[in-house]
PyMOL Python script that loads the backbone (N, CA, C, O; Angstrom):
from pymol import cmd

cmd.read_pdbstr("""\
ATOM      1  N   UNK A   1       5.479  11.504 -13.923  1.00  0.00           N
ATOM      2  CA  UNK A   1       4.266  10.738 -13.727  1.00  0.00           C
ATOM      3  C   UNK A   1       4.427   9.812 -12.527  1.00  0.00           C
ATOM      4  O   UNK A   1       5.491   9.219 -12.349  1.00  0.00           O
ATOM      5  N   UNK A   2       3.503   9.692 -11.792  1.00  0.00           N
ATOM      6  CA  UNK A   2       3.177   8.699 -10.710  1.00  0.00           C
ATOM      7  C   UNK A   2       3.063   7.477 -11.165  1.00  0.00           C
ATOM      8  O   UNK A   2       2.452   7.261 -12.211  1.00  0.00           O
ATOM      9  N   UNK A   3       3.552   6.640 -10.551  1.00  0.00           N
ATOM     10  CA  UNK A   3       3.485   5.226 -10.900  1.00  0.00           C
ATOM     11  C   UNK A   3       3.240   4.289  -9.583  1.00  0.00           C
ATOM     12  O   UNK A   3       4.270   4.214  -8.913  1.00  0.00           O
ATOM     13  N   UNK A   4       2.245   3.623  -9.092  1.00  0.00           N
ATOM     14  CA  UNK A   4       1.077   3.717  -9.647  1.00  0.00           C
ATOM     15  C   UNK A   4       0.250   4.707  -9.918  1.00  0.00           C
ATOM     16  O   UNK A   4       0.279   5.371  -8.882  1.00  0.00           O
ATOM     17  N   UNK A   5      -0.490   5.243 -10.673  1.00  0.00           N
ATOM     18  CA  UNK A   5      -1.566   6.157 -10.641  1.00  0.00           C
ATOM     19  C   UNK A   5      -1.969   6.384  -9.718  1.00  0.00           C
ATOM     20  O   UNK A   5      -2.117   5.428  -8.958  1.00  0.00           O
ATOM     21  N   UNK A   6      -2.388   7.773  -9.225  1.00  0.00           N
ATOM     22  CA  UNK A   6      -3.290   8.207  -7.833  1.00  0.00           C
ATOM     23  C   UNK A   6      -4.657   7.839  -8.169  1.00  0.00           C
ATOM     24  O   UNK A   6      -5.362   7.707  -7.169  1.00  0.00           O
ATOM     25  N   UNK A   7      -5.238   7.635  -9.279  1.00  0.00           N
ATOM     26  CA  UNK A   7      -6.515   7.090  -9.505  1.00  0.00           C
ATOM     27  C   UNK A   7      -6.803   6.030  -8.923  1.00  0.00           C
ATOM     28  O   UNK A   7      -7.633   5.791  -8.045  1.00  0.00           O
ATOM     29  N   UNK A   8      -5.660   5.034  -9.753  1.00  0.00           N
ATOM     30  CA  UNK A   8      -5.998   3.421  -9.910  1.00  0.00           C
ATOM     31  C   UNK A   8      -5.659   2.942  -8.089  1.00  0.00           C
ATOM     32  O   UNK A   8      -6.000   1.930  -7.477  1.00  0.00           O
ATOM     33  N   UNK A   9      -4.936   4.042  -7.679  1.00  0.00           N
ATOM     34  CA  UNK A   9      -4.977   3.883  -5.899  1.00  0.00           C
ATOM     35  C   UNK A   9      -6.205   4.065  -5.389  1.00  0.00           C
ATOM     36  O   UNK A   9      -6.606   3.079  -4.770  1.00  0.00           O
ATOM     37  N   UNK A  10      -6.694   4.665  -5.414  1.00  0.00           N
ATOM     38  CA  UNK A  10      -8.113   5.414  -4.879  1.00  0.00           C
ATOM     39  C   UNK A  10      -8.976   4.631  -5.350  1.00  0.00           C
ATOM     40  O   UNK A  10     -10.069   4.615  -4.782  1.00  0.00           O
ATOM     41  N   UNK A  11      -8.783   3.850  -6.383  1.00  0.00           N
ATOM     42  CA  UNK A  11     -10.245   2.994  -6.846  1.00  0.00           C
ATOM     43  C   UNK A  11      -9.536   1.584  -6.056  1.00  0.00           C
ATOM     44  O   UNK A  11     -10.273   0.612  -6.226  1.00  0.00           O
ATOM     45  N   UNK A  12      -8.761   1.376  -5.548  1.00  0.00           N
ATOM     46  CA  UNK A  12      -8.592  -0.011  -4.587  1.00  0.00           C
ATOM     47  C   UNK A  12      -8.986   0.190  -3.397  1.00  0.00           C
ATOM     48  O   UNK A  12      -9.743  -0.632  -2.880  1.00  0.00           O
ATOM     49  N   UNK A  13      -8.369   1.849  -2.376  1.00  0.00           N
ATOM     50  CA  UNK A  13      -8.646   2.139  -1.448  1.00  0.00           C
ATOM     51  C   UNK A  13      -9.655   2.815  -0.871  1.00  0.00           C
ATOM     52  O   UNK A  13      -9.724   2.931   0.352  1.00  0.00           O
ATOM     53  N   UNK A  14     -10.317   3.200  -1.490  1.00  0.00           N
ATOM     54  CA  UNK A  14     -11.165   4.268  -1.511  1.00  0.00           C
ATOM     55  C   UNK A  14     -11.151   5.780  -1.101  1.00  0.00           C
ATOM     56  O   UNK A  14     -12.217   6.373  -1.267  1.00  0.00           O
ATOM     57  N   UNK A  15     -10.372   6.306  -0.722  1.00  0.00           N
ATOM     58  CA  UNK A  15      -9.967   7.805   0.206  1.00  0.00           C
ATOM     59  C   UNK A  15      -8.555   8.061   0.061  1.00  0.00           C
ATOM     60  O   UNK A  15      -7.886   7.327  -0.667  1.00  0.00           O
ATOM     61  N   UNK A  16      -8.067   8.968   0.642  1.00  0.00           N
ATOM     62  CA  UNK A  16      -6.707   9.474   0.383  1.00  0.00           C
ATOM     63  C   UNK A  16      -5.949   9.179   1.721  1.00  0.00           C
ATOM     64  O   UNK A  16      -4.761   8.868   1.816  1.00  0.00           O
ATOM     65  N   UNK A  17      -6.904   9.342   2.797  1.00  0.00           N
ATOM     66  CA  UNK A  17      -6.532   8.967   4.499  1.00  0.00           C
ATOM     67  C   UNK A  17      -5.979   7.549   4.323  1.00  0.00           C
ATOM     68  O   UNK A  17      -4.805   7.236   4.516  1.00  0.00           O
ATOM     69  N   UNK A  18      -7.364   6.394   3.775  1.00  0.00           N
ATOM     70  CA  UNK A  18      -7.445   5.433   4.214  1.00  0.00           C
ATOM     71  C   UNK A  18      -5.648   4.678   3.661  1.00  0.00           C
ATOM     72  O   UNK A  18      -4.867   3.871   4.165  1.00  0.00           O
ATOM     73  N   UNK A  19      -5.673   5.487   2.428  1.00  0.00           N
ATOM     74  CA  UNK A  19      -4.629   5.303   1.636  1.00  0.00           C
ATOM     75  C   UNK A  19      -2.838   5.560   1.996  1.00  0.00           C
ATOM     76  O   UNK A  19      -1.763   5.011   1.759  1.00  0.00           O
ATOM     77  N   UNK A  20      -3.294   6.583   2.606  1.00  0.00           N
ATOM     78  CA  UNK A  20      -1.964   7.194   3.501  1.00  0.00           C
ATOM     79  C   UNK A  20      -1.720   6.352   4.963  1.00  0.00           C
ATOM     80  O   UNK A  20      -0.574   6.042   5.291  1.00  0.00           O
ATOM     81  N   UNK A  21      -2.521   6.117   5.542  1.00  0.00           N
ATOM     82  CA  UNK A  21      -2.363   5.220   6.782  1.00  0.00           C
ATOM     83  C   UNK A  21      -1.991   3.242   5.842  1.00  0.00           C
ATOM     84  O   UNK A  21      -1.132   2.414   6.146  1.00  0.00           O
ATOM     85  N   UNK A  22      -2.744   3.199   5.066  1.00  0.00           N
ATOM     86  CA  UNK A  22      -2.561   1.695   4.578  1.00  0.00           C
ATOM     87  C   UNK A  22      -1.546   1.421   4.095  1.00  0.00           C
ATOM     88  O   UNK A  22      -1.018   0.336   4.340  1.00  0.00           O
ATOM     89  N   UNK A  23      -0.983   2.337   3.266  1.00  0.00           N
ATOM     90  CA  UNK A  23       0.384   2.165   2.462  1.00  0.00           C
ATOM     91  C   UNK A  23       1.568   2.530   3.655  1.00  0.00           C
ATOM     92  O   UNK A  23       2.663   1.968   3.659  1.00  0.00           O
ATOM     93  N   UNK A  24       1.164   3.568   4.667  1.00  0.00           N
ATOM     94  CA  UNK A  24       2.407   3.632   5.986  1.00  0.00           C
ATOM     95  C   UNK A  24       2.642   2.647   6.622  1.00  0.00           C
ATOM     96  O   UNK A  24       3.771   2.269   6.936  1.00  0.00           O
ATOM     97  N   UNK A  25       1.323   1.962   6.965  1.00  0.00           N
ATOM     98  CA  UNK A  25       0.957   0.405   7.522  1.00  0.00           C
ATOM     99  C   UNK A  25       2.531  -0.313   7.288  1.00  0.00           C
ATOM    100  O   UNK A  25       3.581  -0.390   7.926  1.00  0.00           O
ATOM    101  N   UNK A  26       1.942  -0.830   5.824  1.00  0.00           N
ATOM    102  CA  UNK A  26       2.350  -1.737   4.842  1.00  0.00           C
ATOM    103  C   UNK A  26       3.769  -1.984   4.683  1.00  0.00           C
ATOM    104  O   UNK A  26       4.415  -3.032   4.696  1.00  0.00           O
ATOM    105  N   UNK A  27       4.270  -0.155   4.451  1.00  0.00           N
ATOM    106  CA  UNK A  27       5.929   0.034   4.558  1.00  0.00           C
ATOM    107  C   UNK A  27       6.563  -0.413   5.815  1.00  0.00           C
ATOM    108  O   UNK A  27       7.683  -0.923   5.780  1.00  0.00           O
ATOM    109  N   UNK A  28       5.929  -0.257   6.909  1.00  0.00           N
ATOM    110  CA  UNK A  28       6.553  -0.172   7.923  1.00  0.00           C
ATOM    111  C   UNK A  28       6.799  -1.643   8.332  1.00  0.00           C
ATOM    112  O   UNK A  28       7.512  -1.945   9.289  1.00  0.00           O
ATOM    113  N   UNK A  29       6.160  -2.542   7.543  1.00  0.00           N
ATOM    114  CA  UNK A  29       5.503  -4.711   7.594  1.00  0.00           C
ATOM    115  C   UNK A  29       6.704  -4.550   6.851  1.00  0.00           C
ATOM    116  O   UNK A  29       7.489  -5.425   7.214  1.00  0.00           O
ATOM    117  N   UNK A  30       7.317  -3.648   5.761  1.00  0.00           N
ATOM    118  CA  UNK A  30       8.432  -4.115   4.666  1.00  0.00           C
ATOM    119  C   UNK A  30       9.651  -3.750   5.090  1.00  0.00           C
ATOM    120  O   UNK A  30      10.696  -4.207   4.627  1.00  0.00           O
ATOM    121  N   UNK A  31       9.559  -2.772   6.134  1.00  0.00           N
ATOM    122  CA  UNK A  31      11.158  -2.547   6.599  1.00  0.00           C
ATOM    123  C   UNK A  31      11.259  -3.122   7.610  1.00  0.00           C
ATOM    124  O   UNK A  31      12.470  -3.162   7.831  1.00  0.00           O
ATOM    125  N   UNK A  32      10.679  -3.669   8.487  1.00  0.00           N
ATOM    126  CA  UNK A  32      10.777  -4.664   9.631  1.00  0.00           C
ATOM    127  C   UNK A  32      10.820  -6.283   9.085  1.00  0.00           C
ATOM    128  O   UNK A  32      11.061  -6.991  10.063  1.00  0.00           O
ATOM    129  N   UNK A  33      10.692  -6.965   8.056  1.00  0.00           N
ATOM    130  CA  UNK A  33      10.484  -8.093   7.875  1.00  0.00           C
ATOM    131  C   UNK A  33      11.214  -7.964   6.263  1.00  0.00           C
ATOM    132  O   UNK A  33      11.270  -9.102   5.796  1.00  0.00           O
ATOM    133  N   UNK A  34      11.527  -7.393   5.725  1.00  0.00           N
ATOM    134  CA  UNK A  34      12.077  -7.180   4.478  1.00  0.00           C
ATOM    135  C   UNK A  34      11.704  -8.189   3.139  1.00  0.00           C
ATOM    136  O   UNK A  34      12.441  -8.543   2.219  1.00  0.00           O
ATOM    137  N   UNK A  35       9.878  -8.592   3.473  1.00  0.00           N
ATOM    138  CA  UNK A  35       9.401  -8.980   2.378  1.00  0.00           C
ATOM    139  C   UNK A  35       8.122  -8.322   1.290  1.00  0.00           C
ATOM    140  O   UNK A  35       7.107  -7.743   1.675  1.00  0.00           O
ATOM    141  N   UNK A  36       8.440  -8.549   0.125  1.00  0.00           N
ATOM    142  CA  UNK A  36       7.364  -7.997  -0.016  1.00  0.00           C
ATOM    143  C   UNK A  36       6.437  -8.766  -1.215  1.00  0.00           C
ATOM    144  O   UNK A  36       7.132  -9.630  -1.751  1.00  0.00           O
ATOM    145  N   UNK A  37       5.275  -8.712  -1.705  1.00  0.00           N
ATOM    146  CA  UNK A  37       4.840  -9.368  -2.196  1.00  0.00           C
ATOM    147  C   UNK A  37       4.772  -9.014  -3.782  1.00  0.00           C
ATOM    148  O   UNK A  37       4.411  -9.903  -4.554  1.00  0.00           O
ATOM    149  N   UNK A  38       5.246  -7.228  -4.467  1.00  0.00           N
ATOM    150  CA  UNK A  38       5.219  -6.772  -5.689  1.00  0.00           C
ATOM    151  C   UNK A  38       6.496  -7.696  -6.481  1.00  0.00           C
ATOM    152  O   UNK A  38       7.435  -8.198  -5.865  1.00  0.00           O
ATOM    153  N   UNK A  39       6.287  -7.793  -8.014  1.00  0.00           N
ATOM    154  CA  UNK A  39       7.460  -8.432  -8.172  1.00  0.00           C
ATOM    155  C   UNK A  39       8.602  -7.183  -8.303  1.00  0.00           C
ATOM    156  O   UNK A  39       8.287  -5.993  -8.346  1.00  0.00           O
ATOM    157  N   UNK A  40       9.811  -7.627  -8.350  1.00  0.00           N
ATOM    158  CA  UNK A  40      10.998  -6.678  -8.627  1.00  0.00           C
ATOM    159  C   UNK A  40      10.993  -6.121  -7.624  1.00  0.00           C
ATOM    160  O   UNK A  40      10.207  -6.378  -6.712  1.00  0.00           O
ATOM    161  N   UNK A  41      12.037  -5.079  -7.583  1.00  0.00           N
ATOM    162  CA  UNK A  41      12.568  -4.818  -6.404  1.00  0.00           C
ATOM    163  C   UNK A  41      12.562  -2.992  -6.500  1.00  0.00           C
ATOM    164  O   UNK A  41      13.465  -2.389  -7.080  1.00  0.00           O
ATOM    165  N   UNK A  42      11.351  -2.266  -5.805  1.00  0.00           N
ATOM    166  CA  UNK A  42      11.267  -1.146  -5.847  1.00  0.00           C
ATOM    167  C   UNK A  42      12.501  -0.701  -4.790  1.00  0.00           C
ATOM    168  O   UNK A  42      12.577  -1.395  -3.776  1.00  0.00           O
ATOM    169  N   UNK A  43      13.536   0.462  -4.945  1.00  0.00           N
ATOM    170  CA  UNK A  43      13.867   1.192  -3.911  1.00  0.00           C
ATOM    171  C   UNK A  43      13.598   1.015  -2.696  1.00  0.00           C
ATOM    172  O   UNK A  43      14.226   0.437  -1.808  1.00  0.00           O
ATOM    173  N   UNK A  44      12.067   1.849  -2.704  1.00  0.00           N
ATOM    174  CA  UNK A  44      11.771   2.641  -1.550  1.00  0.00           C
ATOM    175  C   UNK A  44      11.072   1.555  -0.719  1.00  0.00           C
ATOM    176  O   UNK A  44      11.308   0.413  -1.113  1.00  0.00           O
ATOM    177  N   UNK A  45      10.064   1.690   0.610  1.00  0.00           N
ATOM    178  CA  UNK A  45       9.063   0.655   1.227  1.00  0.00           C
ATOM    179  C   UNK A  45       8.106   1.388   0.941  1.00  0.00           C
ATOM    180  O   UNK A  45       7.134   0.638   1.039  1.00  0.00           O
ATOM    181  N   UNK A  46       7.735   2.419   0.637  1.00  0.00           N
ATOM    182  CA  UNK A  46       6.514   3.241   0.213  1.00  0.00           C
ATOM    183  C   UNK A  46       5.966   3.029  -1.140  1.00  0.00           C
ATOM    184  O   UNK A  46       4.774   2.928  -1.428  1.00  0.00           O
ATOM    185  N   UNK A  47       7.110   2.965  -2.038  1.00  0.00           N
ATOM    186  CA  UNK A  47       6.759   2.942  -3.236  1.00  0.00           C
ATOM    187  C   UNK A  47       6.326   0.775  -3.586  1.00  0.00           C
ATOM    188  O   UNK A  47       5.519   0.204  -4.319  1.00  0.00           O
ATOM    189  N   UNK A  48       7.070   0.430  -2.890  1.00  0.00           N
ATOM    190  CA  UNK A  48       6.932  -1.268  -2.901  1.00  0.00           C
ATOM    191  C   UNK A  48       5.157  -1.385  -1.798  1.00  0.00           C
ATOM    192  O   UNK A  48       4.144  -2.077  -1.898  1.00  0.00           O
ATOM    193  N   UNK A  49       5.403  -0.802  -1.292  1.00  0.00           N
ATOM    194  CA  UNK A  49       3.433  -0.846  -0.791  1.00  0.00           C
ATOM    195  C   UNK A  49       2.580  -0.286  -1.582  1.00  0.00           C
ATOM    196  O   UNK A  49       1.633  -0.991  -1.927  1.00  0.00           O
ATOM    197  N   UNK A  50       2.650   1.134  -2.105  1.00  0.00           N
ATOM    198  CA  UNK A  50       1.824   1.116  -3.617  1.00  0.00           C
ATOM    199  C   UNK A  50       1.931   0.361  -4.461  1.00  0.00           C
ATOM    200  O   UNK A  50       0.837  -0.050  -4.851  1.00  0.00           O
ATOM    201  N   UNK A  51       2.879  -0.099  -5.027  1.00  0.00           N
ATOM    202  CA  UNK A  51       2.593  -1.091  -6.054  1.00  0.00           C
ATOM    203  C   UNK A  51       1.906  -2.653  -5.590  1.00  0.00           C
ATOM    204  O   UNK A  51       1.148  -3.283  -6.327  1.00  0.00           O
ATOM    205  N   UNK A  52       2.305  -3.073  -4.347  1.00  0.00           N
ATOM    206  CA  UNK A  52       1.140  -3.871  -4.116  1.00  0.00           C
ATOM    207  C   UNK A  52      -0.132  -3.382  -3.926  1.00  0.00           C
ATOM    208  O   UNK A  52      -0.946  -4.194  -4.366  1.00  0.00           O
ATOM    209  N   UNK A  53      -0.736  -2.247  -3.387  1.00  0.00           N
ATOM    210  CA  UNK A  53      -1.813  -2.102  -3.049  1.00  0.00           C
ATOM    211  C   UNK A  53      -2.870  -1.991  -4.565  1.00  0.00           C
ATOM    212  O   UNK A  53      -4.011  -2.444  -4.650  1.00  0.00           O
ATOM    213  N   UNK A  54      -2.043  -1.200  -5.750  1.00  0.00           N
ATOM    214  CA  UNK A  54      -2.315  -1.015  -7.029  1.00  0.00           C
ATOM    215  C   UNK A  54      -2.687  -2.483  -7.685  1.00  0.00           C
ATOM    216  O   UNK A  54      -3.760  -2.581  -8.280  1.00  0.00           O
ATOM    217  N   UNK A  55      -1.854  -3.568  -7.587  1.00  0.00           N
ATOM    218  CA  UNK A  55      -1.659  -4.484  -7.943  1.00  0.00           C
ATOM    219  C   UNK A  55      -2.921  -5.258  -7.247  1.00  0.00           C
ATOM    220  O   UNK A  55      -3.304  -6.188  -7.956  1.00  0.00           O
ATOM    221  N   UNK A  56      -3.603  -5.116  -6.128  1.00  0.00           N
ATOM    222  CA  UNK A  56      -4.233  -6.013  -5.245  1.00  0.00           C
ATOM    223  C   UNK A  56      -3.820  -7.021  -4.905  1.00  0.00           C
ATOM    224  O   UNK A  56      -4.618  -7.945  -4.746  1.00  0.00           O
ATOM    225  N   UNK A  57      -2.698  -7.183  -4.715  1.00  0.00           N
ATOM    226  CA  UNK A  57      -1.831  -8.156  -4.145  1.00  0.00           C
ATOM    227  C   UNK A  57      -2.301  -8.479  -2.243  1.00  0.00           C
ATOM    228  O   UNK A  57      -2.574  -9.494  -1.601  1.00  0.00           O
ATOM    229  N   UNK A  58      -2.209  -7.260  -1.971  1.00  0.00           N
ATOM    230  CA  UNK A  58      -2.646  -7.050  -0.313  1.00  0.00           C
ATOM    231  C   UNK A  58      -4.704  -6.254  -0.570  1.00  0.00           C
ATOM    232  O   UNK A  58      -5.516  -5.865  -1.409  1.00  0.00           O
ATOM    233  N   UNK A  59      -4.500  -6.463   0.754  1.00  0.00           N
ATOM    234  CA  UNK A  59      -5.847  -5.662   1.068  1.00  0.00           C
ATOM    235  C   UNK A  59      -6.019  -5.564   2.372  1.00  0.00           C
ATOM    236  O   UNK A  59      -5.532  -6.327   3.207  1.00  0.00           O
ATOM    237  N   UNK A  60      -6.836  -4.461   2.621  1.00  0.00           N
ATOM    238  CA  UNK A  60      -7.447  -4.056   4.449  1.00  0.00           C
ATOM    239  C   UNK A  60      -8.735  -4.366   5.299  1.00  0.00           C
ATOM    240  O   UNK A  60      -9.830  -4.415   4.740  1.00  0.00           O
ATOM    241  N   UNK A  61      -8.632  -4.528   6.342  1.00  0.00           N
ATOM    242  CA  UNK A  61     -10.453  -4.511   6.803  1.00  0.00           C
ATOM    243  C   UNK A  61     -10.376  -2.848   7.678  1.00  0.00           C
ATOM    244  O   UNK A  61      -9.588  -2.243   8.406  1.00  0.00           O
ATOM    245  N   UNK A  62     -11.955  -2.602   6.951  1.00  0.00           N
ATOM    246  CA  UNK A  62     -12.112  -1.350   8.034  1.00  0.00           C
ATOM    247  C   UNK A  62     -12.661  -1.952   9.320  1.00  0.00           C
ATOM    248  O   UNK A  62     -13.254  -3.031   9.312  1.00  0.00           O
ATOM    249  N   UNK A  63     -12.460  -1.260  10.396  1.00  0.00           N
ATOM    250  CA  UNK A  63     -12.733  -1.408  11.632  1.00  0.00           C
ATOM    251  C   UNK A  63     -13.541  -0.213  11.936  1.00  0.00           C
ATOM    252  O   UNK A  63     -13.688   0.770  11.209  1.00  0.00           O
ATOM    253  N   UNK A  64     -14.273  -0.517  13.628  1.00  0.00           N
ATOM    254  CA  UNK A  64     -13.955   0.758  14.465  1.00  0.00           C
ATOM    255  C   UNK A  64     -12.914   1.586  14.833  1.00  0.00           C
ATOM    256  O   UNK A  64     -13.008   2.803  14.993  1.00  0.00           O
ATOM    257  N   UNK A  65     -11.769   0.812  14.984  1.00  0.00           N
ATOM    258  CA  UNK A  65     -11.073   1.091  15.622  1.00  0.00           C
ATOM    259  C   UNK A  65      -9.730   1.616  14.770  1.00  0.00           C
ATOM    260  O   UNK A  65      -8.641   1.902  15.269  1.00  0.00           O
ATOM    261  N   UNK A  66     -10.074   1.663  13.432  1.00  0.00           N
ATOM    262  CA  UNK A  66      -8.832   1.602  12.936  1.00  0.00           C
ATOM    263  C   UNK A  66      -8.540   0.512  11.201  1.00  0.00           C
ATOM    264  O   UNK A  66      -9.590  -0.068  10.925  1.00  0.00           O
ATOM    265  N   UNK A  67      -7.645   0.278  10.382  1.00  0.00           N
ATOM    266  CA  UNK A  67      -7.187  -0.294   9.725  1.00  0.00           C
ATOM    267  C   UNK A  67      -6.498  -1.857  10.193  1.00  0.00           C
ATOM    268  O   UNK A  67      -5.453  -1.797  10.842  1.00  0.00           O
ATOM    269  N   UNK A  68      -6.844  -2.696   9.998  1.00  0.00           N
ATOM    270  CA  UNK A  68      -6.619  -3.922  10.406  1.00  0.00           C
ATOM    271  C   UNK A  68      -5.653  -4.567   9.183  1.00  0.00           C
ATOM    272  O   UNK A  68      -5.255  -5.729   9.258  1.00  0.00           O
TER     273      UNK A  68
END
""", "prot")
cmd.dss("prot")
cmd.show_as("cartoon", "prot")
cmd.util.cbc("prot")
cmd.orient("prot")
């Protein structure tokens, strides 16, 4: 089983793109700065950006141009 849910992702993010670019975002803020905002300490930086994004801990603005 997935943890977070691919649902309960998709009902924060809305799309699977927006989701895949936001959570790559996110990892990439966690291996360069090595903080993160989920509690405990996931492994991965992928899996520690889903669980914030699940959590609504973080959030995005859409742009023109992109994910902000």
């Amino acid at each position: 089983m997935i943890n977070p849910p691919l649902d309960v992702l998709l009902d924060k993010v809305g799309d699977k793109y927006t989701l895949s670019v936001f959570a790559a975002k996110r990892a990439r803020e966690i291996l360069s700065s090595g903080e993160m905002v989920v509690d405990g300490k996931p492994k991965k930086p992928v899996s520690a950006a889903l669980g914030e994004i699940a959590s609504g801990k973080i959030s995005f603005q859409r742009s023109k141009g992109g994910i902000k």
